[in-house]
C-alpha positions as CSV (number, residue, x, y, z in Angstrom):
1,X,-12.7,-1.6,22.0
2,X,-9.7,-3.0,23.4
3,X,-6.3,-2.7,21.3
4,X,-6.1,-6.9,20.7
5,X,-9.3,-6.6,18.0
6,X,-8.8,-9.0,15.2
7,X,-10.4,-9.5,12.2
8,X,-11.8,-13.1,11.5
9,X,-10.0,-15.0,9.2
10,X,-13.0,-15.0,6.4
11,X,-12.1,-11.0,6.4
12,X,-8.2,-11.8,5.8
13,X,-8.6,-14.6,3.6
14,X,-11.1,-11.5,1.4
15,X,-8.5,-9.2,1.4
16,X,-5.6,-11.6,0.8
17,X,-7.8,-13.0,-2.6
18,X,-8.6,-9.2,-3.8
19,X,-5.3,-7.7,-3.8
20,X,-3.6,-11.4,-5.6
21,X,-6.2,-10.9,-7.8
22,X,-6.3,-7.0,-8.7
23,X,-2.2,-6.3,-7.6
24,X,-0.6,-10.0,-8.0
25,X,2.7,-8.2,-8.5
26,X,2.9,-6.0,-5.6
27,X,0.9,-9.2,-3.6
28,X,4.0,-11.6,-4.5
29,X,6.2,-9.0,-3.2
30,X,4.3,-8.3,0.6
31,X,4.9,-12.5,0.8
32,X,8.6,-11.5,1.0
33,X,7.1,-10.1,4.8
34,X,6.9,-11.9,8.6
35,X,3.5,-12.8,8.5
36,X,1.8,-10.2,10.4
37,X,3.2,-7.3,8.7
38,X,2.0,-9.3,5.6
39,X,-1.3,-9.3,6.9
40,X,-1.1,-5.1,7.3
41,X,0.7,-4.5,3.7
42,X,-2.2,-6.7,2.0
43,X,-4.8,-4.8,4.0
44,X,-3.4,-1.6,2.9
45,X,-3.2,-2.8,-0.8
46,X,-6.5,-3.9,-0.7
47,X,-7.3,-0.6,0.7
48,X,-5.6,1.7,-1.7
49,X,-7.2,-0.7,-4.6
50,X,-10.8,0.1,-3.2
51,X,-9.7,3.8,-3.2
52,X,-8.8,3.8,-6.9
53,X,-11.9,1.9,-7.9
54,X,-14.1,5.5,-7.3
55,X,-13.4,6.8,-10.2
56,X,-14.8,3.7,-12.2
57,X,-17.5,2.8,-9.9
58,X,-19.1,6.6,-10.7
59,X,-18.7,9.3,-13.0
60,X,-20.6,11.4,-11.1
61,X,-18.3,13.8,-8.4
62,X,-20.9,14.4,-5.8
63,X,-21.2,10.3,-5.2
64,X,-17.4,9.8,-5.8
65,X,-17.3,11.8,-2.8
66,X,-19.8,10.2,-0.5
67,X,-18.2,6.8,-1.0
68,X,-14.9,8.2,-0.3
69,X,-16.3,10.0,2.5
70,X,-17.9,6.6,3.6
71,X,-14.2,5.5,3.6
72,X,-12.9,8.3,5.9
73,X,-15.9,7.5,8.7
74,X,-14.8,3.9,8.3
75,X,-10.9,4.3,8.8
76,X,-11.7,6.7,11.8
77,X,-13.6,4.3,13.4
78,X,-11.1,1.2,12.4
79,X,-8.4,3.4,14.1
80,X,-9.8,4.6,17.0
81,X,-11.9,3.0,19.9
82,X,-15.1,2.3,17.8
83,X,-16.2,-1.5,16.4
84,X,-15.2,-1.6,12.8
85,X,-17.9,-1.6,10.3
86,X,-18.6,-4.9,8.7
87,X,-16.8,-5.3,5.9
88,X,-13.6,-7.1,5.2
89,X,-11.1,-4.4,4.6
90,X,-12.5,-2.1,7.3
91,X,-12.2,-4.6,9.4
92,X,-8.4,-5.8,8.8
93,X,-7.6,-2.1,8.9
94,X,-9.0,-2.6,12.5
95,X,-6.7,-4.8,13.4
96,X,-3.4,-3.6,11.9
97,X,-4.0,-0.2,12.6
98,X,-4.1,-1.4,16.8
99,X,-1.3,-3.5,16.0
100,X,0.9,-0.9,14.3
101,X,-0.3,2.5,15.4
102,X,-1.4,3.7,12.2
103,X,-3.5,6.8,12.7
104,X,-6.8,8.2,11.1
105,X,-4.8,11.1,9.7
106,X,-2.2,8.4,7.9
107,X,-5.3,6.5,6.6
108,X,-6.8,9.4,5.7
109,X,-4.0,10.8,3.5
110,X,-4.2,8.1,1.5
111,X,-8.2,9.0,0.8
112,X,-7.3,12.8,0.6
113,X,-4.4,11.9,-1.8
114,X,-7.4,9.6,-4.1
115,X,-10.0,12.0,-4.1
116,X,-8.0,14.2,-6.5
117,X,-8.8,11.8,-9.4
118,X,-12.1,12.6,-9.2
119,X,-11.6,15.8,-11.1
120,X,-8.0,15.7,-12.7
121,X,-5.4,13.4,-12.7
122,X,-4.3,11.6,-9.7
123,X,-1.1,13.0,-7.7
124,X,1.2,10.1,-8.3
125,X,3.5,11.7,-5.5
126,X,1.2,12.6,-3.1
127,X,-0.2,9.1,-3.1
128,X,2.9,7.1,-3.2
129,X,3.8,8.9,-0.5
130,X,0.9,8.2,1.4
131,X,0.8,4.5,0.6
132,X,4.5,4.1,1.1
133,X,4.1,5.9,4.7
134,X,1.8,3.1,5.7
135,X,3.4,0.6,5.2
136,X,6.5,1.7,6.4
137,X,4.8,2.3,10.0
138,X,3.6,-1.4,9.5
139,X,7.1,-2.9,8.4
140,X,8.3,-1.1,11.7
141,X,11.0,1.0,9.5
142,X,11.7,4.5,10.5
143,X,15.0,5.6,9.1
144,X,15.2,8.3,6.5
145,X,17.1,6.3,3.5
146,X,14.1,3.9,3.5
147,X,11.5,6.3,3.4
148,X,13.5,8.5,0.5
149,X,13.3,4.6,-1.3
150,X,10.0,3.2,-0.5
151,X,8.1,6.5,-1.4
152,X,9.8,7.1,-5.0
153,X,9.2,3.2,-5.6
154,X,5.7,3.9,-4.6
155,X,5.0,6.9,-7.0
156,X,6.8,5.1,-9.8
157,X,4.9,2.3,-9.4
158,X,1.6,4.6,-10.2
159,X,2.9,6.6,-13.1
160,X,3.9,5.6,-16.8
161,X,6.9,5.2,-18.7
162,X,9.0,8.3,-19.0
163,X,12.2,10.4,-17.7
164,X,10.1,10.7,-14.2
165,X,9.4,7.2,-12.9
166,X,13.6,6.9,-14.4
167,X,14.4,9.5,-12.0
168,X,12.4,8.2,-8.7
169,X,13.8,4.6,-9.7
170,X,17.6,6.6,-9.6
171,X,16.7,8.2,-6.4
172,X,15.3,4.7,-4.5
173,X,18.3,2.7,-6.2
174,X,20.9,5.7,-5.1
175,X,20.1,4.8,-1.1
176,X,20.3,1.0,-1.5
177,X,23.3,0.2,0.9
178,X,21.3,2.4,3.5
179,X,18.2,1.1,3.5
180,X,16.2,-1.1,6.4
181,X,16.4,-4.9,4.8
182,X,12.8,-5.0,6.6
183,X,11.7,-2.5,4.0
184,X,12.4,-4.6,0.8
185,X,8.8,-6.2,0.8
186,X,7.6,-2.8,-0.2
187,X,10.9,-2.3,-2.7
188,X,11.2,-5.1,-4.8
189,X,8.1,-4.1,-7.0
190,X,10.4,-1.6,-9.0
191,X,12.3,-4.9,-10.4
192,X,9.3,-4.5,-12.6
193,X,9.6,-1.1,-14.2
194,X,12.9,-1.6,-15.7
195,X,10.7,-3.8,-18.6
196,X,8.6,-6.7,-19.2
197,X,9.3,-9.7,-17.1
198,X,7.5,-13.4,-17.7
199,X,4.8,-14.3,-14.6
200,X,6.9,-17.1,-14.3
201,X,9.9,-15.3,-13.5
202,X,8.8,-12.7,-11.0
203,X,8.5,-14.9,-7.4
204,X,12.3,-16.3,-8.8
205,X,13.4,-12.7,-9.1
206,X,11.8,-11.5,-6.1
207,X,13.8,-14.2,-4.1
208,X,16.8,-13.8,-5.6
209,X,16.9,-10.0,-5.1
210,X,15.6,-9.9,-1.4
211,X,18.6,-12.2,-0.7
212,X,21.3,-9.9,-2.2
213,X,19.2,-6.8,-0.8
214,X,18.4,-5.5,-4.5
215,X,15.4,-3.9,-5.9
């Protein structure tokens, strides 16, 4: 398949519904991204969601497994040369994994990282690293102090109040004047874990922090 597949719209406009839906926070923060890279952060929110659901689709381990291995067959497919299977967030994976060179094993992680829930508690870490790598790669940042940031936003975002998610929250905050502006899409969701914050007021807060570079 050549490396210009795109999804159709209908499989966009899905994925853009779900995750506004089921993530509106970290949705109104990917709209703080150039459109394409939008496209890529929303498919891999979507994605991640779809991950999470296993453990409430089936209490049984044995089919929480074959639906996540369903999900490994697809992303290997959606990455490499094959037709994406039909389904909406398979097939924007399709596209954004051409676009931005995310690889099987990156996608993967992110399943590897979700199956652990199946029997025990999920690995905050582990995922929000994963999560945070992606979009990263699709967000086109590469430097170090971003990556420190983005992941110990991301593995705050998945864990509850306490002296931990303080501590990632220090550690992304402590590389602010070094990070990649381009990487704030994927930052500004920790604005949210210092306390509660009115729906009204988070697109406002969101604006005003990507324009003084604050998260």
């Amino acid at each position: 398949m050549p490396d210009s597949y795109s999804a159709s719209e209908v499989s966009h406009r899905y994925v853009l519904d779900l995750v506004r839906a089921a993530d509106r926070d970290r949705f109104l923060a990917a709209l703080f991204a150039p459109e394409l890279a939008r496209r890529g952060l929303l498919a891999l929110l979507a994605f991640d969601h779809e991950l999470a659901r296993t453990r409430l689709v089936t209490q049984e381990p044995m089919l929480a497994r074959i639906r996540l291995e369903w999900w490994r067959e697809a992303v290997a497919e959606a990455a490499g040369a094959a037709t994406p299977r039909a389904q909406p967030i398979v097939e924007s994976l399709g596209e954004i994994s051409r676009r931005h060179g995310l690889s099987a094993e990156r996608l993967t992680a992110l399943i590897d990282a979700r199956e652990e829930e199946i029997e025990g508690p999920l690995d905050v870490v582990r995922a929000g690293h994963a999560l945070a790598d992606l979009q990263l790669e699709v967000l086109g940042v590469r430097d170090g102090a971003s990556r420190e940031a983005a992941r110990a936003v991301a593995a705050a975002w998945l864990m509850g109040e306490g002296a931990e998610r303080e501590a990632l929250l220090a550690q992304a905050r402590a590389r602010r004047s070094a990070i990649d502006p381009a990487a704030l899409p994927i930052l500004l969701p920790a604005l949210l874990l210092d306390g509660a914050m009115a729906p009204w007021r988070k697109p406002l807060a969101f604006w005003w922090a990507a324009r003084r570079g604050r998260y």
